[in-house]
PDB file of N, CA, C and O in Angstrom:
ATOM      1  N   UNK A   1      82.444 148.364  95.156  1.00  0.00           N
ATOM      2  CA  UNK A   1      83.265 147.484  94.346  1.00  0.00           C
ATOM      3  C   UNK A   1      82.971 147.719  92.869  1.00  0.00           C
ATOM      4  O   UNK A   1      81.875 147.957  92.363  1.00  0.00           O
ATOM      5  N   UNK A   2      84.257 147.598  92.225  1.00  0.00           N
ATOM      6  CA  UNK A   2      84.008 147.905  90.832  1.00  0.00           C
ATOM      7  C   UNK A   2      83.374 146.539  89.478  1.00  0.00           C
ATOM      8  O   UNK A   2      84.315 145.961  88.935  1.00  0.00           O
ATOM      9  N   UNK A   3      82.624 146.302  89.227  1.00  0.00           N
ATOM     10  CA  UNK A   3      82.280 145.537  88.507  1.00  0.00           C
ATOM     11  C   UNK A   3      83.144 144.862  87.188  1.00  0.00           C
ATOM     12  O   UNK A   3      83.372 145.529  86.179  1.00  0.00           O
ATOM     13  N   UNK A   4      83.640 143.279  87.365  1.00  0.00           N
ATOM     14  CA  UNK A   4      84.801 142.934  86.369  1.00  0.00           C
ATOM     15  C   UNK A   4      84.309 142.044  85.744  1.00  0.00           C
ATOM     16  O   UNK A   4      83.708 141.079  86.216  1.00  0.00           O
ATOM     17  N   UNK A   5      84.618 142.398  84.032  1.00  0.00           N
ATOM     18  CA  UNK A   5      84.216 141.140  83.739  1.00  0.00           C
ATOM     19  C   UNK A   5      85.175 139.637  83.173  1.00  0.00           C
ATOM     20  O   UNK A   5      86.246 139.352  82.638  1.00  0.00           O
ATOM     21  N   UNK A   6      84.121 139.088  83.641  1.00  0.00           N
ATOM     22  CA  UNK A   6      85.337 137.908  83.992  1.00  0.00           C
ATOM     23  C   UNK A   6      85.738 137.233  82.420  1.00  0.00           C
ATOM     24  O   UNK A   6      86.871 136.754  82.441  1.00  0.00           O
ATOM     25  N   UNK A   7      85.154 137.121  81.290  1.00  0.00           N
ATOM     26  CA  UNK A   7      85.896 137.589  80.025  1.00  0.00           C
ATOM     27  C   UNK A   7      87.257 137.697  79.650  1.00  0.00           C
ATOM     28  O   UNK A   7      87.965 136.996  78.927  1.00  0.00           O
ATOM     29  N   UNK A   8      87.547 139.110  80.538  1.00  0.00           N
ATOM     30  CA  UNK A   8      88.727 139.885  80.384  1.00  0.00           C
ATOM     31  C   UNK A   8      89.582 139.174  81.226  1.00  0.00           C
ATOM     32  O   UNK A   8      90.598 138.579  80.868  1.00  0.00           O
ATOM     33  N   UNK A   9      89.145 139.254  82.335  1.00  0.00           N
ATOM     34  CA  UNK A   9      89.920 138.398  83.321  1.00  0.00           C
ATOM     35  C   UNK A   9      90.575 136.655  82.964  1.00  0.00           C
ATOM     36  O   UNK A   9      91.455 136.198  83.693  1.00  0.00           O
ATOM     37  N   UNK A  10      89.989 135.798  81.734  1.00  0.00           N
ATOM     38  CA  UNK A  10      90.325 134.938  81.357  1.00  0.00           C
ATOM     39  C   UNK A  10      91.436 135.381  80.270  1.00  0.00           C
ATOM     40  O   UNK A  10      92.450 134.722  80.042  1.00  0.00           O
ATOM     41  N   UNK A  11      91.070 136.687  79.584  1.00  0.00           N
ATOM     42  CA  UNK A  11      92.560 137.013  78.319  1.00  0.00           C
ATOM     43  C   UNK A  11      93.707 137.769  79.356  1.00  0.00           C
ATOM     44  O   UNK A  11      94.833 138.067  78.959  1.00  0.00           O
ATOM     45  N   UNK A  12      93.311 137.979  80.493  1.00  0.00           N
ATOM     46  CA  UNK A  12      94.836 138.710  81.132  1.00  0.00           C
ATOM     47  C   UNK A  12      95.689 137.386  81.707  1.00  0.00           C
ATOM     48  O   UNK A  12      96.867 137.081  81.526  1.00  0.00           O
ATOM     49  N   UNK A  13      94.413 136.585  82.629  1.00  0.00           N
ATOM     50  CA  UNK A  13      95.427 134.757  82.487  1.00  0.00           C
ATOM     51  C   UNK A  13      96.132 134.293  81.207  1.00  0.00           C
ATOM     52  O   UNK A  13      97.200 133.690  81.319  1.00  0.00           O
ATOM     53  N   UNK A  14      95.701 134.492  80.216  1.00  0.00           N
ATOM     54  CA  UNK A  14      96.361 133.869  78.979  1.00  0.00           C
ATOM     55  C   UNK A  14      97.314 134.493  78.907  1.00  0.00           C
ATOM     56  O   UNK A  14      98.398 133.938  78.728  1.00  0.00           O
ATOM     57  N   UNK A  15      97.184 136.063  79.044  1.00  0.00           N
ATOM     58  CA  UNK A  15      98.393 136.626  78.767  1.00  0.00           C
ATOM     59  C   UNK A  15      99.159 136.653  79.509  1.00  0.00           C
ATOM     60  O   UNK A  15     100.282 137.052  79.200  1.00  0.00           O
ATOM     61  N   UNK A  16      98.933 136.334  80.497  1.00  0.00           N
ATOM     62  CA  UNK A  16     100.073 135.925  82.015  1.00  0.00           C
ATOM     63  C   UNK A  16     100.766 134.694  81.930  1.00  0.00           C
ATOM     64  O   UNK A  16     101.844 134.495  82.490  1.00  0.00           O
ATOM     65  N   UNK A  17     100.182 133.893  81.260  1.00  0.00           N
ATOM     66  CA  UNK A  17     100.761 132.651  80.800  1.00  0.00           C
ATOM     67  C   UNK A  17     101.765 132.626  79.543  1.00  0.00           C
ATOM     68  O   UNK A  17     102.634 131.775  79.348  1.00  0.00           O
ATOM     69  N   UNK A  18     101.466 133.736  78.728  1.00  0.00           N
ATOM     70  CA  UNK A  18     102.248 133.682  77.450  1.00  0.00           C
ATOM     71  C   UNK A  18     103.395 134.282  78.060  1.00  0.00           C
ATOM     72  O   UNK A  18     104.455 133.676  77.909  1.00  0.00           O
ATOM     73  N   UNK A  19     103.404 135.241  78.652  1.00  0.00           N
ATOM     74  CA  UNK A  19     104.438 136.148  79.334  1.00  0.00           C
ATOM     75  C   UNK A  19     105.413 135.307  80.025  1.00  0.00           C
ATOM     76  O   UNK A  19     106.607 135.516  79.807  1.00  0.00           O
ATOM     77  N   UNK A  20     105.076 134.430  80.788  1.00  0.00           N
ATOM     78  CA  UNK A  20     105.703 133.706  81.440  1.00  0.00           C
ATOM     79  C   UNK A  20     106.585 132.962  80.490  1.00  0.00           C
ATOM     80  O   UNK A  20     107.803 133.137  80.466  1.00  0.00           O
ATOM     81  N   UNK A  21     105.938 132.112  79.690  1.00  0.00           N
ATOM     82  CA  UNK A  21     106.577 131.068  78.274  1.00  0.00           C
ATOM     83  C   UNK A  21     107.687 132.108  77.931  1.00  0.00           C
ATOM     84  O   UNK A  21     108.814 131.821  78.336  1.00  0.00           O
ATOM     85  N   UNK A  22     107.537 133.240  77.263  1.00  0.00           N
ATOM     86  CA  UNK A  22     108.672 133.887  76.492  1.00  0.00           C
ATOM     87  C   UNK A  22     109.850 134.445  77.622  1.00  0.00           C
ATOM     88  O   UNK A  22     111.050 134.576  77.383  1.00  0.00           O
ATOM     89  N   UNK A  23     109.106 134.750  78.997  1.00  0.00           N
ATOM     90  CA  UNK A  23     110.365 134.944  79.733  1.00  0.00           C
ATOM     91  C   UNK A  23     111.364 134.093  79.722  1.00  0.00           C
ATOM     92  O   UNK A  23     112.570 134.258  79.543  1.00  0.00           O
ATOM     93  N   UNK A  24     110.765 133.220  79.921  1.00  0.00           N
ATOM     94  CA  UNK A  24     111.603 131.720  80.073  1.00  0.00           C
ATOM     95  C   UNK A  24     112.460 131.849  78.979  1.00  0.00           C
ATOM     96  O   UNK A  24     113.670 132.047  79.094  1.00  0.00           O
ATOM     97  N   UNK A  25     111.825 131.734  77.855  1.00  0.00           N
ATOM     98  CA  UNK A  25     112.928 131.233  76.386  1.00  0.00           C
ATOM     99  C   UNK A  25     113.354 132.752  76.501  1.00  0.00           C
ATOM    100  O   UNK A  25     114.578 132.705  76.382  1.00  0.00           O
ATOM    101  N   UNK A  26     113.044 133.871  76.644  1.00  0.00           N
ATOM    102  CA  UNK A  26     114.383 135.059  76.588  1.00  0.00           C
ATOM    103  C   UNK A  26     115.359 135.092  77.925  1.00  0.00           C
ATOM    104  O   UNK A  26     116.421 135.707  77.833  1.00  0.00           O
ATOM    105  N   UNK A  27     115.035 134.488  79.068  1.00  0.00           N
ATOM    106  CA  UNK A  27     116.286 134.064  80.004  1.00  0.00           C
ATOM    107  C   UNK A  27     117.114 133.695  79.440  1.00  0.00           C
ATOM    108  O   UNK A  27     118.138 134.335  79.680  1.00  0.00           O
ATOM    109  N   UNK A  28     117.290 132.572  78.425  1.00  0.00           N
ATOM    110  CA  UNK A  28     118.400 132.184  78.326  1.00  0.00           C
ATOM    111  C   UNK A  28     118.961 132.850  77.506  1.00  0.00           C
ATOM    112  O   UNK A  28     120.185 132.903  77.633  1.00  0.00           O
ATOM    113  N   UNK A  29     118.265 133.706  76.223  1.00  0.00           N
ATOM    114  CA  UNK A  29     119.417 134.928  75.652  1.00  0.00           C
ATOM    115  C   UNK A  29     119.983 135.984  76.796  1.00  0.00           C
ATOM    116  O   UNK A  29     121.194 136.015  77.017  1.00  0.00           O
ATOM    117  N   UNK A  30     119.277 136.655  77.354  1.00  0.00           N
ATOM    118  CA  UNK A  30     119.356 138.074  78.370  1.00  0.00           C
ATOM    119  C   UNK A  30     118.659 137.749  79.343  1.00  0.00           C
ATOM    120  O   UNK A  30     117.466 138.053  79.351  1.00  0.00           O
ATOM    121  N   UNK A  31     119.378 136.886  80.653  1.00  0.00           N
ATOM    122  CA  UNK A  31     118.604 137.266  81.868  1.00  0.00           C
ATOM    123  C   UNK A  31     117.952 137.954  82.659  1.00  0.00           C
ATOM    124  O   UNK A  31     117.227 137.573  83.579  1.00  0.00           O
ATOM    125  N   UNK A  32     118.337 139.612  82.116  1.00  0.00           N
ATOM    126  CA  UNK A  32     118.475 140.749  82.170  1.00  0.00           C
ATOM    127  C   UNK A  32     117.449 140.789  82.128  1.00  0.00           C
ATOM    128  O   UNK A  32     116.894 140.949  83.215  1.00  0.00           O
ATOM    129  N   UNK A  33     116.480 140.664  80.770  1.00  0.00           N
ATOM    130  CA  UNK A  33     115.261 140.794  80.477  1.00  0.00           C
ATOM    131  C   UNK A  33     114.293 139.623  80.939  1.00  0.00           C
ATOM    132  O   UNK A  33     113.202 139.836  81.467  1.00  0.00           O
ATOM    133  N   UNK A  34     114.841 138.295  80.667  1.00  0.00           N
ATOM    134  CA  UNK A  34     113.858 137.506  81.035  1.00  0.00           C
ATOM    135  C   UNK A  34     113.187 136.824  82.126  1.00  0.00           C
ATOM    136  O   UNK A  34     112.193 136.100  82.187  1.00  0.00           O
ATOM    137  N   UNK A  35     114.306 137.418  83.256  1.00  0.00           N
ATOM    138  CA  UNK A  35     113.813 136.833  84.407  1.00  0.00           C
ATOM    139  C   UNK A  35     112.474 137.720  84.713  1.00  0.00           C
ATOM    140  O   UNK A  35     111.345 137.278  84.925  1.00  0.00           O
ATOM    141  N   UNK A  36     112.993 139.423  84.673  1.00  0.00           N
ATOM    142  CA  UNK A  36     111.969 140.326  85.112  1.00  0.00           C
ATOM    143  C   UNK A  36     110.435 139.941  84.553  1.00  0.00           C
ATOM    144  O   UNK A  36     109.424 139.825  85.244  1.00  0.00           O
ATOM    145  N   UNK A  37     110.546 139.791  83.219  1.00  0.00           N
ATOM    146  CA  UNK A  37     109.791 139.728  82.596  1.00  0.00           C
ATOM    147  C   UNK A  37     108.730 138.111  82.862  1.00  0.00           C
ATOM    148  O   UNK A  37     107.550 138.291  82.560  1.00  0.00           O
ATOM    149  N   UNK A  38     109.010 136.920  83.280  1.00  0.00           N
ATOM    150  CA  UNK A  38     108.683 135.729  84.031  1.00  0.00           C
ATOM    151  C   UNK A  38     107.775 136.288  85.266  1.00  0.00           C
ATOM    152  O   UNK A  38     106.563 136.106  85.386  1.00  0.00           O
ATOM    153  N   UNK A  39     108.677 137.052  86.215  1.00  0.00           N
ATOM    154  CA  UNK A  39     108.090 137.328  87.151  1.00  0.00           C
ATOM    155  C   UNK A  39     106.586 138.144  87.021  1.00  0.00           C
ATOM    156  O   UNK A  39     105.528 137.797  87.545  1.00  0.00           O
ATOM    157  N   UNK A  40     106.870 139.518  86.027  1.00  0.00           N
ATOM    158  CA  UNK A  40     105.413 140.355  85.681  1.00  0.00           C
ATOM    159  C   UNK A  40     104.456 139.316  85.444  1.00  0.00           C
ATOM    160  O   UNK A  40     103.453 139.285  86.157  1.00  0.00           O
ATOM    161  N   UNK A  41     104.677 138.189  84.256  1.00  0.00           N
ATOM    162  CA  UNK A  41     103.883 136.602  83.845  1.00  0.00           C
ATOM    163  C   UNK A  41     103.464 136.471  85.143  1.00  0.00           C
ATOM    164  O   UNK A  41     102.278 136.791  85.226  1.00  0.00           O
ATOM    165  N   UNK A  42     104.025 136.074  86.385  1.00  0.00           N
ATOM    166  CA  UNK A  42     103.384 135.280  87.304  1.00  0.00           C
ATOM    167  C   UNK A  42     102.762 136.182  88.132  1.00  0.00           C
ATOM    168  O   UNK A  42     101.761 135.897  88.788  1.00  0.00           O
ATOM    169  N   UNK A  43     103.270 137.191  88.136  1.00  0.00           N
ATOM    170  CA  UNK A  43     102.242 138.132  88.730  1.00  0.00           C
ATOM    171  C   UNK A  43     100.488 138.578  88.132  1.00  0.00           C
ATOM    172  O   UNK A  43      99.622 138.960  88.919  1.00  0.00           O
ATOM    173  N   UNK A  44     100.283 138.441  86.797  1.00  0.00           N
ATOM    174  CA  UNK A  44      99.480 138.601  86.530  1.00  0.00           C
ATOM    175  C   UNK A  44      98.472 137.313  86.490  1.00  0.00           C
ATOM    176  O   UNK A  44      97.249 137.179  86.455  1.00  0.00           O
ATOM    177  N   UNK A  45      99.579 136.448  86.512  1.00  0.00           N
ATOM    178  CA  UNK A  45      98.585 134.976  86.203  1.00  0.00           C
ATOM    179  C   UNK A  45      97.934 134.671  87.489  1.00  0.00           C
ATOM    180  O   UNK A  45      96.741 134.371  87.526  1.00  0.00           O
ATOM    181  N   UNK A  46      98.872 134.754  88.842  1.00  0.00           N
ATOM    182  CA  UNK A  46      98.084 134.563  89.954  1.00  0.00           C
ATOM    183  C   UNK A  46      97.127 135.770  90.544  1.00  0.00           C
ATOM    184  O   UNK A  46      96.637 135.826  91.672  1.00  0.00           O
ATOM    185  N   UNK A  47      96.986 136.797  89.382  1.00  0.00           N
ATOM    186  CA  UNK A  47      96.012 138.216  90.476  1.00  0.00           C
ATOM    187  C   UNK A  47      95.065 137.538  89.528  1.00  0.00           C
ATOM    188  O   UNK A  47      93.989 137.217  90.032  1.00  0.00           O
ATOM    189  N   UNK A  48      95.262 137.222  88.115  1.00  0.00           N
ATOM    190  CA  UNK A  48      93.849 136.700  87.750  1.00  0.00           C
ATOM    191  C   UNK A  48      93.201 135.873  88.076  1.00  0.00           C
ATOM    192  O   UNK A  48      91.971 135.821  88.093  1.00  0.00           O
ATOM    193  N   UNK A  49      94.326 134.753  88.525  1.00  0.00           N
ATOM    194  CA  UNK A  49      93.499 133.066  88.270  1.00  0.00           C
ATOM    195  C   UNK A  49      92.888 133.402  89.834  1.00  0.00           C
ATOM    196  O   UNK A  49      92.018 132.587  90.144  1.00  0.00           O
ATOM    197  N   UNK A  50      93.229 134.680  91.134  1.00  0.00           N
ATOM    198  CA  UNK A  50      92.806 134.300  92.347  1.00  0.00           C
ATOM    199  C   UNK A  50      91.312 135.213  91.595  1.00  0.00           C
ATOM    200  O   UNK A  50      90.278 134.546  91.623  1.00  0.00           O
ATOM    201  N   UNK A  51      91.237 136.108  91.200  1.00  0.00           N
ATOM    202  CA  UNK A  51      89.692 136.505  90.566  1.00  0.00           C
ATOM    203  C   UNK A  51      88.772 135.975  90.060  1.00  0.00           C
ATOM    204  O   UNK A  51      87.580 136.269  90.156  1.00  0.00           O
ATOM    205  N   UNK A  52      89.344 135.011  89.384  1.00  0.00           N
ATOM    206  CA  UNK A  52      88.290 134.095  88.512  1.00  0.00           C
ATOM    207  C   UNK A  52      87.773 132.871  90.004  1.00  0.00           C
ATOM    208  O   UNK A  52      86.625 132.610  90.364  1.00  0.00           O
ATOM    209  N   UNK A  53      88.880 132.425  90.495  1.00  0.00           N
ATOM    210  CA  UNK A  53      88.544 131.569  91.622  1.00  0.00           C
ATOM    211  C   UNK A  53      87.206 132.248  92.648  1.00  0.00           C
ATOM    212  O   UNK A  53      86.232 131.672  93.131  1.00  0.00           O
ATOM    213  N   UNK A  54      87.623 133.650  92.724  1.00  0.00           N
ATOM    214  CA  UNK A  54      87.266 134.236  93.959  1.00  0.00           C
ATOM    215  C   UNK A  54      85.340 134.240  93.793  1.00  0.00           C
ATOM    216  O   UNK A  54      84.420 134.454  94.583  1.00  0.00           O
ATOM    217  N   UNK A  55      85.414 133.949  92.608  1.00  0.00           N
ATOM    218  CA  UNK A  55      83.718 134.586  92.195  1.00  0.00           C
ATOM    219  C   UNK A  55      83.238 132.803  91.862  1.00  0.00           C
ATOM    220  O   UNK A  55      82.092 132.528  91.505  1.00  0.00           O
TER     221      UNK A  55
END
């Protein structure tokens, strides 16, 4: 197993969270962009927040 530090793992949640916020407010200009872009947000927020949980 590769050694993580959990640090990093708290700024990729944040940034999974910010990602999410701006998808949202760019859905309603270009769905196009903002839905996809929501989804990457929640994808990263739940691989982190299950890492930080997991330890």
């Amino acid at each position: 197993m590769e050694k993580t530090n959990k640090q990093s793992e708290k700024i990729f949640l944040g940034l999974g969270i910010i990602t999410i916020i701006s998808g949202v407010f760019l859905a309603f200009e270009n769905p196009t962009i903002g839905i996809p872009g929501s989804i990457v947000g929640a994808w990263i927020t739940f691989d982190n927040f299950k890492k930080i949980k997991e330890k």
